[in-house]
C-alpha positions as CSV (number, residue, x, y, z in Angstrom):
1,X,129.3,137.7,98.9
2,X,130.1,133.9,100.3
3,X,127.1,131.3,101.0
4,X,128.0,128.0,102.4
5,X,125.6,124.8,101.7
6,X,126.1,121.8,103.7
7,X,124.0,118.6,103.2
8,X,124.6,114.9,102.6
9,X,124.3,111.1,103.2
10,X,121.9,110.7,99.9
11,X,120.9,112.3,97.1
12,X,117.9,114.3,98.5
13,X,119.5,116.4,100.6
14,X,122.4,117.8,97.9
15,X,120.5,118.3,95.1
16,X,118.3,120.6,96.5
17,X,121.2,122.6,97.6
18,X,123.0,122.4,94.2
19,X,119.6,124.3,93.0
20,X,119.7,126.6,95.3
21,X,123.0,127.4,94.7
22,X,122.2,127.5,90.6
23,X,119.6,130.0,91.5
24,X,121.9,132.4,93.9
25,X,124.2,132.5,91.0
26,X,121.8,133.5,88.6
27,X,120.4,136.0,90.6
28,X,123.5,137.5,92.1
29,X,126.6,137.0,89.6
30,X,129.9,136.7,91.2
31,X,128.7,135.0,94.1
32,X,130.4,132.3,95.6
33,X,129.0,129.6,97.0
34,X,130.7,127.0,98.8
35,X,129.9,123.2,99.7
36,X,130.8,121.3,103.6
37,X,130.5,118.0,104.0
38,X,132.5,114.6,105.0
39,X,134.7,113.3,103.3
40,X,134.7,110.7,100.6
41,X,131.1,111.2,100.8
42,X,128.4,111.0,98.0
43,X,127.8,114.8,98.6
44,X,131.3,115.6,97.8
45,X,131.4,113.6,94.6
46,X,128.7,115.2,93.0
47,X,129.5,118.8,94.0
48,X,133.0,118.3,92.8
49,X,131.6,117.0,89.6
50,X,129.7,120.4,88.8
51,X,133.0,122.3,89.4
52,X,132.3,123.8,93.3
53,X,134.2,124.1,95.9
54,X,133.8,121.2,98.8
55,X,135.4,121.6,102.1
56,X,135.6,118.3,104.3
57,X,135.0,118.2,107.8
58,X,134.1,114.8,109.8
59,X,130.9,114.1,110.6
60,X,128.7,111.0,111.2
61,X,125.1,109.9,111.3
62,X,123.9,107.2,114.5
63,X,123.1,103.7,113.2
64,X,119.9,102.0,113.8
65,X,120.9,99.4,116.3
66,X,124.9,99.8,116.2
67,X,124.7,101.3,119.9
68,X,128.4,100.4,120.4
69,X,128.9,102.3,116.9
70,X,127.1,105.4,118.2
71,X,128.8,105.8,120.9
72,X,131.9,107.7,118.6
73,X,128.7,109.8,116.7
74,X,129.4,113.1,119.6
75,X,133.3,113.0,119.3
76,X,133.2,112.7,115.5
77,X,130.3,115.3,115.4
78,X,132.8,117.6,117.8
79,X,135.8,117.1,115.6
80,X,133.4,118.0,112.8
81,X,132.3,121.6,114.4
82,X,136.1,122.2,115.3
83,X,137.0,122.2,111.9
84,X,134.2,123.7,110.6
85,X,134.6,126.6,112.8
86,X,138.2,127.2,111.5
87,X,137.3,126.7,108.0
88,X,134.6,129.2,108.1
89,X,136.9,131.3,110.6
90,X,139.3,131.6,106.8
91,X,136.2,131.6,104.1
92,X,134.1,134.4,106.3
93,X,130.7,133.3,104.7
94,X,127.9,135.8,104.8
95,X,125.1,133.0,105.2
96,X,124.4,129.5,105.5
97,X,122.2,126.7,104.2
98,X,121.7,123.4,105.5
99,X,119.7,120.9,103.2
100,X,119.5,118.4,106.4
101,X,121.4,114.5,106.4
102,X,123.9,114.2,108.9
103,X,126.8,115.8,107.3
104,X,124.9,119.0,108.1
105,X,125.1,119.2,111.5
106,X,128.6,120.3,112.1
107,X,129.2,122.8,109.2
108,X,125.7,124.2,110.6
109,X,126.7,124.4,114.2
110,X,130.0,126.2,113.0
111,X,127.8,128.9,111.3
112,X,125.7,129.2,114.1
113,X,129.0,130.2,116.5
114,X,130.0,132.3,114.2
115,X,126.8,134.1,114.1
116,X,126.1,133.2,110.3
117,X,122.9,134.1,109.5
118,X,121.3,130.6,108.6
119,X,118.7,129.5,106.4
120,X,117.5,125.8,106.5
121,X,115.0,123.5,103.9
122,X,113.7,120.7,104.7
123,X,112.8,118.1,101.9
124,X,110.0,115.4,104.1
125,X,107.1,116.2,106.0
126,X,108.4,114.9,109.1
127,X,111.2,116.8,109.2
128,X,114.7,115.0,110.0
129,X,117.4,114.6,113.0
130,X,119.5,117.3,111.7
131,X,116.9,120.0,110.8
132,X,115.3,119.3,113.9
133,X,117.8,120.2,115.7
134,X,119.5,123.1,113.5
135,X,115.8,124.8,114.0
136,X,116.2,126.6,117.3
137,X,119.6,128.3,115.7
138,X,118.1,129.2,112.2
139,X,116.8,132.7,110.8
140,X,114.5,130.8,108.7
141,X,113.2,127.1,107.6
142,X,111.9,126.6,104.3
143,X,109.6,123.3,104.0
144,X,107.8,121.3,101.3
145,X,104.9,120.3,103.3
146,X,103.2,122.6,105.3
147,X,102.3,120.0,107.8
148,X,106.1,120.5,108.6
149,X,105.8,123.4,110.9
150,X,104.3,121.5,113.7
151,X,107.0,119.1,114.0
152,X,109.4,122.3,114.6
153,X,108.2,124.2,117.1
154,X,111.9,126.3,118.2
155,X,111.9,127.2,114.6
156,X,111.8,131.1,114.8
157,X,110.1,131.6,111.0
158,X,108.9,128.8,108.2
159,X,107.9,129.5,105.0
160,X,105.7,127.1,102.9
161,X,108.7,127.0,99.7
162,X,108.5,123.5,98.2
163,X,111.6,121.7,97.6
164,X,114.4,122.7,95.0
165,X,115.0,121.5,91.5
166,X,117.9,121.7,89.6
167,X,117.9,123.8,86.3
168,X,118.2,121.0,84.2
169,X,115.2,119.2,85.3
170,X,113.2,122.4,83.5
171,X,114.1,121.1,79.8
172,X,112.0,118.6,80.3
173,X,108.8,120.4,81.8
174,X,105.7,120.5,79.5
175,X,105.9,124.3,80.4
176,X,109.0,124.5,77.6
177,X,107.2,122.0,75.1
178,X,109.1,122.5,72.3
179,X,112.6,122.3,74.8
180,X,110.7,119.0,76.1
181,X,110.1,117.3,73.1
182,X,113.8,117.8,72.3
183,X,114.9,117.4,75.0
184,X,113.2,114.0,75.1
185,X,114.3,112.9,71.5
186,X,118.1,113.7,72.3
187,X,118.1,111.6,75.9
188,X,116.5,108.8,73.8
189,X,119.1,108.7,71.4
190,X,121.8,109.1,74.1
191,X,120.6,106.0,75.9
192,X,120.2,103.9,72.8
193,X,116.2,104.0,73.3
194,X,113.8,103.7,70.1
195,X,112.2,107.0,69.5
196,X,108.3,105.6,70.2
197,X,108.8,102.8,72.3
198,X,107.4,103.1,75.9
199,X,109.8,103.7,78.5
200,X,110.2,103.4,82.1
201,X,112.7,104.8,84.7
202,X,113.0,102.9,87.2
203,X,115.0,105.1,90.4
204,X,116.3,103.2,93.2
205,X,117.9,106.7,95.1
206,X,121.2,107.6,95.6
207,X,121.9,104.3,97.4
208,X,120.0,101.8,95.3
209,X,117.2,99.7,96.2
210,X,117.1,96.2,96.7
211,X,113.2,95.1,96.7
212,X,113.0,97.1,93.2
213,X,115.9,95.8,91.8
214,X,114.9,92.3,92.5
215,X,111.7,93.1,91.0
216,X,112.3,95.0,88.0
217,X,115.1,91.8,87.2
218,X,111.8,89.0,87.9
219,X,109.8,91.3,85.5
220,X,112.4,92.3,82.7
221,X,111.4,88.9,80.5
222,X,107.6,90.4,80.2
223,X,108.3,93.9,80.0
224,X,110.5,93.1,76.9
225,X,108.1,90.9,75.7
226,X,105.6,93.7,76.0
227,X,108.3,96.2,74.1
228,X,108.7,97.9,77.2
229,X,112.3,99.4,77.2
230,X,114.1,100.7,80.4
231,X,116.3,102.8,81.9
232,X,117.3,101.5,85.6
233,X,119.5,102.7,88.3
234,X,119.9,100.1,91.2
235,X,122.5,99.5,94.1
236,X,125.6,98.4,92.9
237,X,125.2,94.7,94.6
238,X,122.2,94.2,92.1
239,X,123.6,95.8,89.3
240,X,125.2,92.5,87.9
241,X,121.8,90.0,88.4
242,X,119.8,93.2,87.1
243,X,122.3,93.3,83.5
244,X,121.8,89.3,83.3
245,X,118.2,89.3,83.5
246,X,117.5,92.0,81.3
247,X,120.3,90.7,79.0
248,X,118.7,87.0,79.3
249,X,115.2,88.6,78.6
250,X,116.8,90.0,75.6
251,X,115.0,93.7,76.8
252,X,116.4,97.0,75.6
253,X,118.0,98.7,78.8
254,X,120.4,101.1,80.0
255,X,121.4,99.7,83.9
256,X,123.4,101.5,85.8
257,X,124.5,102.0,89.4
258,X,124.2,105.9,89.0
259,X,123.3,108.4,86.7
260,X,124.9,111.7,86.5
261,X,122.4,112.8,84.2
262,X,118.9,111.7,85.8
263,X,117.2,114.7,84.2
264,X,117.5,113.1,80.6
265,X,116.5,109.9,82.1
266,X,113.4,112.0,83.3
267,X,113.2,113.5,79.6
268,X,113.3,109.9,77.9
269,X,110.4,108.3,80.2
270,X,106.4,107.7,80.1
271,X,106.4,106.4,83.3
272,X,108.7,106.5,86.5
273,X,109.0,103.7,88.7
274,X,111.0,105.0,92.1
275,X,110.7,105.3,95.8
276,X,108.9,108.2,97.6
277,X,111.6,110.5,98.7
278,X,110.2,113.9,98.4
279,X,113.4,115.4,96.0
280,X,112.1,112.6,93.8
281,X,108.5,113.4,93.7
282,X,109.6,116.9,93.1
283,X,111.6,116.0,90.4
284,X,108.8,113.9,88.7
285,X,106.5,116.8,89.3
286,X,108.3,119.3,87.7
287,X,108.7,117.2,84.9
288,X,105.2,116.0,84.9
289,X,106.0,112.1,84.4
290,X,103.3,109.6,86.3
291,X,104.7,107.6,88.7
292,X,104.8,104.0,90.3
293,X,105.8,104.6,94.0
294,X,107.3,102.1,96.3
295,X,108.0,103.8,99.6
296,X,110.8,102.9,101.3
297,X,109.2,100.7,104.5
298,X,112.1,101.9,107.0
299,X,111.6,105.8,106.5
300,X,111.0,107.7,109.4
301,X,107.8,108.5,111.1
302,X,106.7,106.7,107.7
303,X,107.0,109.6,105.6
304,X,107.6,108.2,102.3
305,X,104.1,106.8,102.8
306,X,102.8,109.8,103.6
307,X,104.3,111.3,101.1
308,X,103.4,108.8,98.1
309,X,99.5,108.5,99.2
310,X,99.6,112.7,98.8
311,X,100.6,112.1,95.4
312,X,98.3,109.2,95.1
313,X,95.5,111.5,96.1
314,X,96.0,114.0,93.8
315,X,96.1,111.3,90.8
316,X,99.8,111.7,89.8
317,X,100.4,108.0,91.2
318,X,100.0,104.4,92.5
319,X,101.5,103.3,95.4
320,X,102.6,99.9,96.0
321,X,103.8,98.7,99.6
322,X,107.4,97.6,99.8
323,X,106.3,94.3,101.0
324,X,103.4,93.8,98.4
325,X,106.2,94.3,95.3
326,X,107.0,91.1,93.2
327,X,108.4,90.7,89.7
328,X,105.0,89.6,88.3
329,X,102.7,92.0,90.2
330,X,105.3,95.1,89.0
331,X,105.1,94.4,84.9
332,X,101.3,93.8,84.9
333,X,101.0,97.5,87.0
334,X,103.5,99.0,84.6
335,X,101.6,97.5,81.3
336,X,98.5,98.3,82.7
337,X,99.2,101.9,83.2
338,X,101.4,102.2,79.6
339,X,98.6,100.7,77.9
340,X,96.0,103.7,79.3
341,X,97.2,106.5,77.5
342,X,94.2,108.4,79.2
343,X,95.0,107.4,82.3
344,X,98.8,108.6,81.8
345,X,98.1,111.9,80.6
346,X,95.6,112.6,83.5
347,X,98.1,111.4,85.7
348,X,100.7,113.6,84.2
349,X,98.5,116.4,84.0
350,X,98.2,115.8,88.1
351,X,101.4,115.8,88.7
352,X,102.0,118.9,87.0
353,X,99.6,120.6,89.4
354,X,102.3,119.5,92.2
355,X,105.2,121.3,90.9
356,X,106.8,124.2,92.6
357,X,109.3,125.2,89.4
358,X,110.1,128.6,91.5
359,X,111.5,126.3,95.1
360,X,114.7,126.9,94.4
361,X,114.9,130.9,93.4
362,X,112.8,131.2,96.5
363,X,115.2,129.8,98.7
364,X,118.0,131.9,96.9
365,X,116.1,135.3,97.7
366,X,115.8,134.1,101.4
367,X,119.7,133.3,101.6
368,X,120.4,136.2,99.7
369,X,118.2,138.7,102.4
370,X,119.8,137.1,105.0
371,X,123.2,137.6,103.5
372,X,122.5,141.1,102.4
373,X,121.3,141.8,106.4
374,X,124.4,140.9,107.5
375,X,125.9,143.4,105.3
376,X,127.9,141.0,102.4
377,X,128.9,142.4,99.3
């Protein structure tokens, strides 16, 4: 039995698919799942990195504003569906799943010519270009909001599923304590953390982000005055003036551009500090962490806003507007809420309530029905 997975452009729309495709592997051994997406992309770094198979194919998203750019997006998106077509022609895949991000769109297409029974999942609660249009073709579309469904109405089924974790994010869920507290002690020591100190993780996304890296480099002299040590992952423009300014403030922190191992980042933190992508927020559920959300002010139809006050609602988080952060303003909220360990363990306690640990088996089963329908074995 084959399963192909195509997704890309950031970080939220692979990882869910690398879950899903830890969960189909688990439940059917000697599966083989496969990975489409462009090439030199971030997708196909970080499949290739857990040992899976990644086959190219062009593909391209339209820029905001770059109409002259755009204009190439059909051709390229054309080349993209030609290619997939004859790679899936020679692979014979029994289903597909598309995690949305542009670089799902032609592999998806492909699928869909070939008669591939397709699954989708959808990350956001207003659901993205690709996913949107990908609906009227799929079998099924699995979302993390339920306020998704109205937003796709050619979709032929959705099923309320949450969105997919990787394996290694459940280490450091309260549900394993005793994996959790070790789990936590060994990331600390791998980072060169103290073993009691509070910790942040600050999470910028795949790509970085510049208002938090600016503001976690204005507050890095007050946080280490505070003995706050951090772990941060910012764009790889700010990574230099973020390493002087915590190096200047004499602070204890690990910055990088990336981190290939953001679940023991999760494990080593009291408090995450990030944008409102909903893979992130399902990460931080899972692992119950309270959280400090800055939603990204460009996202569309304003979802990361919509998702963040959810989470605010339900007491797992603050939210602070892209345009209201500032160095200052950042380390007095982050003291603030390290200094309240009520207020942190209630929060954590919240965000536990959020968690969907089972997202990602119950995408599997889907794509495994839909395999076993069309007669793989």
């Amino acid at each position: 039995m084959r399963v192909m997975i195509a997704g890309g452009g950031t970080g939220g729309h692979i990882y869910p698919g690398i879950a899903v495709a830890e969960a189909l592997e688990q439940l059917e051994p000697g599966i083989e799942t496969f990975f489409m997406g462009r090439s030199g992309s971030i997708e196909e770094r970080v499949v290739t990195e857990t040992g899976r198979t990644f086959e190219t194919v062009p593909s391209r998203g339209f820029i905001r504003g770059g109409r002259l750019v755009n204009v190439a997006v059909p051709f390229v998106v054309g080349a993209g569906y030609a290619g997939g077509v004859t790679k899936l022609m020679r692979r014979r895949p029994d289903a597909a799943l598309g995690t949305g991000g542009f670089a799902s769109l032609p592999p998806v297409i492909a699928a869909a010519s070939l008669r591939v029974p397709i699954a989708l999942q959808e990350q956001n609660s207003y659901p993205g270009l690709a996913t949107r249009v990908l609906s009227r073709w799929a079998d099924v579309v699995h979302t993390t909001f339920d306020e998704t469904r109205t937003h796709l109405p050619r979709a032929k089924r959705i099923e309320l599923s949450g969105n997919p974790i990787r394996a290694a994010f459940t280490m450091a869920s309260p549900d394993n304590a005793e994996g959790a507290k070790a789990a936590r002690g060994a990331a600390r020591r791998d980072f060169g953390l103290s073993a009691n100190a509070p910790v942040i993780f600050l999470l910028g996304g795949s790509g970085g982000a510049r208002s938090m890296s600016l503001a976690i480099a204005d507050a890095a002299a007050e946080l280490a005055a505070g003995g706050v040590e951090m772990i941060i992952q910012t764009g790889r423009d700010e990574l230099p003036i973020v390493r002087e300014s915590c190096s200047r403030a004499g602070a204890t922190a690990v910055v990088e551009s990336y981190f290939d191992n953001v679940a023991d980042a999760y494990a080593a933190c009291d408090l995450v500090v990030s944008r409102a992508g909903a893979t992130t927020l399902a990460e931080t559920a899972v692992v119950a962490r309270p959280a400090i959300l800055v939603p990204y002010p460009h996202a569309t139809e304003g979802h990361q806003m919509k998702n963040a006050r959810a989470v605010e609602a339900a007491g797992a988080a603050v939210v602070i507007p892209d345009g209201e952060l500032a160095g200052d303003s950042l380390a007095r909220r982050i003291q603030e809420l390290l200094r309240d360990r009520t207020r942190l363990e209630r929060m954590a306690h919240a965000a536990r309530t959020l968690a969907r640990p089972d997202a990602a088996r119950r995408v599997a089963e889907s794509v495994l029905a839909l395999a076993r329908g069309r007669g793989g074995a």
